[in-house]
C-alpha positions as CSV (number, residue, x, y, z in Angstrom):
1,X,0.0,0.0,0.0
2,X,1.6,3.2,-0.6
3,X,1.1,6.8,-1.9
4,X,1.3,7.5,-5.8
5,X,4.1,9.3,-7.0
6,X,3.5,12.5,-8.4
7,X,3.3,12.7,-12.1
8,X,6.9,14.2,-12.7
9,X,8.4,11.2,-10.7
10,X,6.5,8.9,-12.1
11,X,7.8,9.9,-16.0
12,X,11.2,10.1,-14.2
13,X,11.4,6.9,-12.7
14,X,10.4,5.0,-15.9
15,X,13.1,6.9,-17.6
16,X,15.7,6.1,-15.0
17,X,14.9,2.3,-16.2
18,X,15.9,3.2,-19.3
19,X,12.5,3.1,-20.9
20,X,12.1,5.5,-23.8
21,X,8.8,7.6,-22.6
22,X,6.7,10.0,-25.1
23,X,4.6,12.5,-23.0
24,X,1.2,12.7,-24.9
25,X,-0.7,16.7,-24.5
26,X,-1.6,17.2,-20.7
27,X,-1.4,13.5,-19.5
28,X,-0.3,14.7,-15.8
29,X,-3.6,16.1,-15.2
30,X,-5.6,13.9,-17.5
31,X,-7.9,11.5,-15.2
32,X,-10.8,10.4,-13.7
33,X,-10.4,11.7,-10.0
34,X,-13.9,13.4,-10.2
35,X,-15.3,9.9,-10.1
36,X,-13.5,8.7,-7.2
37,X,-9.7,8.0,-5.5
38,X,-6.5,7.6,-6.7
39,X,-4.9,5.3,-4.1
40,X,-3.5,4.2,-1.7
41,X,-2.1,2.6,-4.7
42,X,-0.9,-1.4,-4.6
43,X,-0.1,-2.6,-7.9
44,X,0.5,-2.7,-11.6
45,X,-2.1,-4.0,-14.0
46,X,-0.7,-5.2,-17.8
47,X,-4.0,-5.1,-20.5
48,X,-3.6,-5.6,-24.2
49,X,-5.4,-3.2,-26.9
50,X,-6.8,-5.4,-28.9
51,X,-6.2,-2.7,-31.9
52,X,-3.8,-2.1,-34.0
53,X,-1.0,0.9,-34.9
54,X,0.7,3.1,-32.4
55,X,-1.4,6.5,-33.2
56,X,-4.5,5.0,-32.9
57,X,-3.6,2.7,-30.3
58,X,-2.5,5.9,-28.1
59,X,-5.5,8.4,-29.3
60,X,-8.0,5.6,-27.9
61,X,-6.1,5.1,-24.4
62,X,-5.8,8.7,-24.1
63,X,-9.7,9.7,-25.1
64,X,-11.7,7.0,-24.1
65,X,-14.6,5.7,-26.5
66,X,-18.5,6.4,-25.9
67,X,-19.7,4.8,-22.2
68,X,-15.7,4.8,-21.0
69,X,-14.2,8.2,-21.3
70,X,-10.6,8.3,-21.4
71,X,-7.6,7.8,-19.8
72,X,-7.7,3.8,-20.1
73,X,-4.7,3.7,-18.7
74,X,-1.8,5.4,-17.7
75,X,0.9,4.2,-20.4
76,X,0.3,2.7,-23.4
77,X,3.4,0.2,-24.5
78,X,3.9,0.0,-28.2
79,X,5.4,-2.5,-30.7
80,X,8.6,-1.1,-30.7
81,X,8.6,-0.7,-26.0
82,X,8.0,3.2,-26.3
83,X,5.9,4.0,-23.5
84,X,3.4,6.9,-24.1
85,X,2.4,8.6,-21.0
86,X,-1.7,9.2,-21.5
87,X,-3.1,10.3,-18.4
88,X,-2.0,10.0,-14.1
89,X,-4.1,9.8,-11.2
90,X,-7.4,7.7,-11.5
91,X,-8.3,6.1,-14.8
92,X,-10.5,3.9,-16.3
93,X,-8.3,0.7,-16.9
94,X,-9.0,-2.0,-14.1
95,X,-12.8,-1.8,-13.1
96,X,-14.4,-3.8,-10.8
97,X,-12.6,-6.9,-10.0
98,X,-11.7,-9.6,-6.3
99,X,-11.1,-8.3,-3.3
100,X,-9.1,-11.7,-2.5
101,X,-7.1,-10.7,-5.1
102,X,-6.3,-7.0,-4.1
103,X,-5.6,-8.7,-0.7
104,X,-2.9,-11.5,-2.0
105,X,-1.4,-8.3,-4.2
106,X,-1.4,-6.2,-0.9
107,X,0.6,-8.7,1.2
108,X,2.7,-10.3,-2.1
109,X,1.1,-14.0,-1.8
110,X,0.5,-16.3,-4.3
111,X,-2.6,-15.0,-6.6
112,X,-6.0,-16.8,-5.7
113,X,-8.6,-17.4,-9.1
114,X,-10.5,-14.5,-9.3
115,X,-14.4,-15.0,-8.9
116,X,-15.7,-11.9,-7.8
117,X,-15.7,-8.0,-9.3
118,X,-16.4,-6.2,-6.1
119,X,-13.9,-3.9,-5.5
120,X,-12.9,-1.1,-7.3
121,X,-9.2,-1.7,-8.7
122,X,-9.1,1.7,-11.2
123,X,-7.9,3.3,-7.3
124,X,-5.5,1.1,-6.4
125,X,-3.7,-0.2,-9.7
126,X,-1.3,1.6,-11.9
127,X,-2.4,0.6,-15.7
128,X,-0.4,-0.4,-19.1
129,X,-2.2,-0.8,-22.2
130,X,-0.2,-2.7,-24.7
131,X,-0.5,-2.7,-28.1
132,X,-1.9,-5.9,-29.5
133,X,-4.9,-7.1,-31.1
134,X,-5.1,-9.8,-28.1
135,X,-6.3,-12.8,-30.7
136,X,-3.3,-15.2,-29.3
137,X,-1.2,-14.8,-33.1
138,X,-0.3,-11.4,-32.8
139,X,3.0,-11.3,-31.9
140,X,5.1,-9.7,-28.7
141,X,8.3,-8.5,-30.1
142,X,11.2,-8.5,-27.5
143,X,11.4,-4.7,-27.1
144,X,8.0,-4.6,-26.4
145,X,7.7,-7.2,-23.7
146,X,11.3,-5.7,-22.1
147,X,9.4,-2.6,-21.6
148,X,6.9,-3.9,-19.4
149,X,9.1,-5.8,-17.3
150,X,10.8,-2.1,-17.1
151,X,7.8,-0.3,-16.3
152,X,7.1,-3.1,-13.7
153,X,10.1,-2.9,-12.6
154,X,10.6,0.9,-12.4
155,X,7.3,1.2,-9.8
156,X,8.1,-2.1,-8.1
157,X,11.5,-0.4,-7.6
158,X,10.2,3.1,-6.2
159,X,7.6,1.8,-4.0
160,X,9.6,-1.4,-2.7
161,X,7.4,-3.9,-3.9
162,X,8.3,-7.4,-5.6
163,X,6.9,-8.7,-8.9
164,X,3.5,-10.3,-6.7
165,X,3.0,-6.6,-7.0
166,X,2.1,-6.7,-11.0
167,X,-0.5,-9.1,-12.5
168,X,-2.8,-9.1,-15.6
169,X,-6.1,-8.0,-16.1
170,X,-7.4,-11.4,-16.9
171,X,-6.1,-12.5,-13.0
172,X,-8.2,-9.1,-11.8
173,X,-11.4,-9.6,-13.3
174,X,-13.4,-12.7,-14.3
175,X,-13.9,-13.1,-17.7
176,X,-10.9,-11.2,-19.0
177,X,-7.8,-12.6,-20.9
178,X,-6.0,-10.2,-21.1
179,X,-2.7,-9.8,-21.4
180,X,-3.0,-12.6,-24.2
181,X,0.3,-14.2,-25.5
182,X,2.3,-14.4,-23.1
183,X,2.1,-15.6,-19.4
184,X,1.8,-13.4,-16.1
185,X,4.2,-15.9,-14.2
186,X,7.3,-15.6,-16.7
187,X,6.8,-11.9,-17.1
188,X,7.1,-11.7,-13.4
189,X,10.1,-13.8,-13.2
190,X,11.5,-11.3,-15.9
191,X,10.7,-8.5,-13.4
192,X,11.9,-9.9,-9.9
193,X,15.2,-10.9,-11.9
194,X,15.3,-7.1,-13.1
195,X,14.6,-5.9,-9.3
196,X,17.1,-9.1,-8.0
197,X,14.4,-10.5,-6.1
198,X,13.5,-14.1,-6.3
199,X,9.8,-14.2,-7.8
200,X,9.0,-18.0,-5.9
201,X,7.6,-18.0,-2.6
202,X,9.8,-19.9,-0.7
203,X,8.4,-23.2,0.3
204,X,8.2,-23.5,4.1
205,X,10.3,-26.1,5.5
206,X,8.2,-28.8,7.4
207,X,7.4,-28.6,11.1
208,X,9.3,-30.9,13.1
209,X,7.8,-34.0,13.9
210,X,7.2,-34.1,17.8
211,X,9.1,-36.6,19.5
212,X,7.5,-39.1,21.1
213,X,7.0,-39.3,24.6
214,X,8.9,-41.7,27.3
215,X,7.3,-43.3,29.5
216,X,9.3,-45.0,32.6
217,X,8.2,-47.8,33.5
218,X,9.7,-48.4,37.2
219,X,8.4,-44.6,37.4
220,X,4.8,-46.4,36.2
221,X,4.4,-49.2,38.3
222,X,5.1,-47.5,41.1
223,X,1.7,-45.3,40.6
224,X,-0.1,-48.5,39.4
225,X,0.7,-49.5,42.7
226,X,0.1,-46.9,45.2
227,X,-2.4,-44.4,43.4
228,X,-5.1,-47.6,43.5
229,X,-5.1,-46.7,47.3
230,X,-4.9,-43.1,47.6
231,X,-7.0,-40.7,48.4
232,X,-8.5,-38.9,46.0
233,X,-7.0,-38.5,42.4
234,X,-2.9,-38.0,43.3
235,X,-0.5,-37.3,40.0
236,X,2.0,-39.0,41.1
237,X,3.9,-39.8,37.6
238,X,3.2,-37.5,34.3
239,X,3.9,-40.4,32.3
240,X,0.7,-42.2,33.9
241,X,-1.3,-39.5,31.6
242,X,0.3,-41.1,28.4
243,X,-0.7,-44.1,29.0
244,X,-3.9,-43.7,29.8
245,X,-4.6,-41.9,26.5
246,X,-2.9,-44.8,25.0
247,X,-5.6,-47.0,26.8
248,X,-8.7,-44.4,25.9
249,X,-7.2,-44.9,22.1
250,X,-7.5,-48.4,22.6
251,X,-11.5,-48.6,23.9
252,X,-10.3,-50.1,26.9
253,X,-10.8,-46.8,29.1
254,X,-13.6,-44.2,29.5
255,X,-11.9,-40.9,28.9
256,X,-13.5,-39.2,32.0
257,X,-10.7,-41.4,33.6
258,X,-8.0,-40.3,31.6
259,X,-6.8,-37.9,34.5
260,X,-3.4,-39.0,35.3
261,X,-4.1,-41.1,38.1
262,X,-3.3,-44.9,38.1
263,X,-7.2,-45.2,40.0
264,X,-8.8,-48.7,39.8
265,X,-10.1,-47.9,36.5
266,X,-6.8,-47.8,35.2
267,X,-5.3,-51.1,36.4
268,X,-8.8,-52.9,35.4
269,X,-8.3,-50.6,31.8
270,X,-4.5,-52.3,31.9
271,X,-5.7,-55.2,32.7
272,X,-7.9,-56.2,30.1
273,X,-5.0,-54.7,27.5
274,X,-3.0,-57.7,28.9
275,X,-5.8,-59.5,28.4
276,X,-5.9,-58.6,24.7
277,X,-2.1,-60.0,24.6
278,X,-2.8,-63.2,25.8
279,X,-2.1,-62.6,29.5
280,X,-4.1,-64.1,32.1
281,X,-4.2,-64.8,35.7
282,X,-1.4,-63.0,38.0
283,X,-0.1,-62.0,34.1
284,X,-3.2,-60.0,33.9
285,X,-3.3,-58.2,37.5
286,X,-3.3,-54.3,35.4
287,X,0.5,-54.0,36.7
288,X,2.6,-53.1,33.4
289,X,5.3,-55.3,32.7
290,X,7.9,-54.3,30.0
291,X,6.8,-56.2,27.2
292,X,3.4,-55.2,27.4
293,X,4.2,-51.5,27.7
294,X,6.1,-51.5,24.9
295,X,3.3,-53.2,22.3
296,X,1.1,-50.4,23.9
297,X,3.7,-47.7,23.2
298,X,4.6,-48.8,19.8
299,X,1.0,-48.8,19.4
300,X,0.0,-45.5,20.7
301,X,3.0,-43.1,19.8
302,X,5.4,-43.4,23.3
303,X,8.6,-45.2,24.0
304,X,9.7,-47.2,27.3
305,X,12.6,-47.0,29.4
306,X,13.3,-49.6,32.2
């Protein structure tokens, strides 16, 4: 988000990327701020013509038509990459388009599809027209697509923005194709290598797995042993809270049990897992044993130490 240059900057920027820029009558005051704002401005938006020769191309951006009065844009990029300066401050170039897409351009994320032309973009976008008749056989000499990854490149530059900053109309508004001919992403990669930014969102490493819990077992039977007679509900071992999740996993405990005390619902809950193993009698008194505690951690997501 950021202020808009004033018109003199603007020309001078795109000039001090090495652009060659034509000034066409009055454009620094030539706009459509009566209608509405001029920024806070956020982005760049590349269009195609879809006509034909540089005079005509230019006359059009710079007057309008009937129903869309002029500017349509704020440079129009011709054949050969001159840039004609038509018009600064509001103009009518971007129209209604997604607010999820204003928002992704705002904070330089990864463009969602556009489905929605709900927010006004002719405030916050700075617009290119570029001259071509948009049927996908027209061609885009080199000069020509240079100078767009200079202009994007020369306001990216002033205002500290990467290439997320600049898309096409066509990822704007639904319905629209335009620019036609040549892709958004490698024009972009063309711009961030101008600007010496990497265009790719880095990929986020993964979160660390969480290492498993231990679980002691002398630490264990100790509480199997002594909570079953205490009074009230004692936490006398955290690791007895593992494995009674471990147990609740299992169906072998009611999880309003699950408190972290060995009680006599936990040794009958063990009990029956030893059950489960094959264990009976003595072998099955809901005392763990280290053989048993290990299938139960392997099981459940802990590890045993003696």
């Amino acid at each position: 988000m950021a202020t808009p240059a004033s018109a003199s900057k603007f020309a001078q920027i795109l000039r001090d990327e090495g652009l060659t820029v034509v000034e066409v009558g009055k454009w620094e005051a030539h706009n459509r701020n009566s209608k509405g704002p001029w920024g806070p401005v956020n982005g760049v938006m590349i269009h195609h013509t879809v006509t034909s020769g540089t005079d005509r191309s230019v006359q059009i951006c710079h007057d309008g038509y009937s129903g869309l009065p002029g500017p349509l844009c704020h440079g129009v990029i011709d054949k050969q990459g001159v840039v004609h300066l038509v018009g600064y401050g509001r103009a009518n170039h971007a129209g209604l388009g997604d607010p999820d897409v204003l928002q992704a351009v705002i904070e330089e994320k990864v463009l969602p599809a556009d489905n929605e032309a709900s927010v006004d973009g002719n405030r916050h976008f700075y617009g290119f027209e570029c001259i071509n008749l948009g049927d996908g056989k027209d061609p885009w000499p080199e000069a020509q697509l240079e100078s767009i990854e200079r202009v994007s490149a020369a306001i990216c530059r002033h205002h500290g923005w990467t290439a997320r900053s600049v898309i096409g109309h066509l990822e704007w508004q639904p319905g629209k194709v335009d620019p036609r001919g040549f892709t958004m992403a490698s024009m972009r990669d063309r711009i961030d290598a101008r600007l010496g930014k990497p265009t790719t969102i880095p990929t986020p490493a993964p979160a660390p797995k969480p290492a498993k819990p231990t679980v002691d077992l002398s630490k264990l039977v100790t509480a199997a042993r002594s909570n079953p007679a205490a009074s009230g509900t004692p936490v006398t071992y955290s690791g007895v809270r593992t494995v009674e999740a471990a147990l609740v996993d299992a169906g072998l405990l009611a999880k309003k049990y699950s408190d972290g005390h060995y009680g006599t619902a936990t040794v009958d809950a063990y009990a029956k897992w030893q059950r489960r193993l094959g264990y009976t009698g003595r072998d099955a008194d809901g005392i763990p044993g280290k053989t048993s505690l290990t299938k139960l951690g392997a099981k459940h997501g802990f590890n045993v130490v003696a």
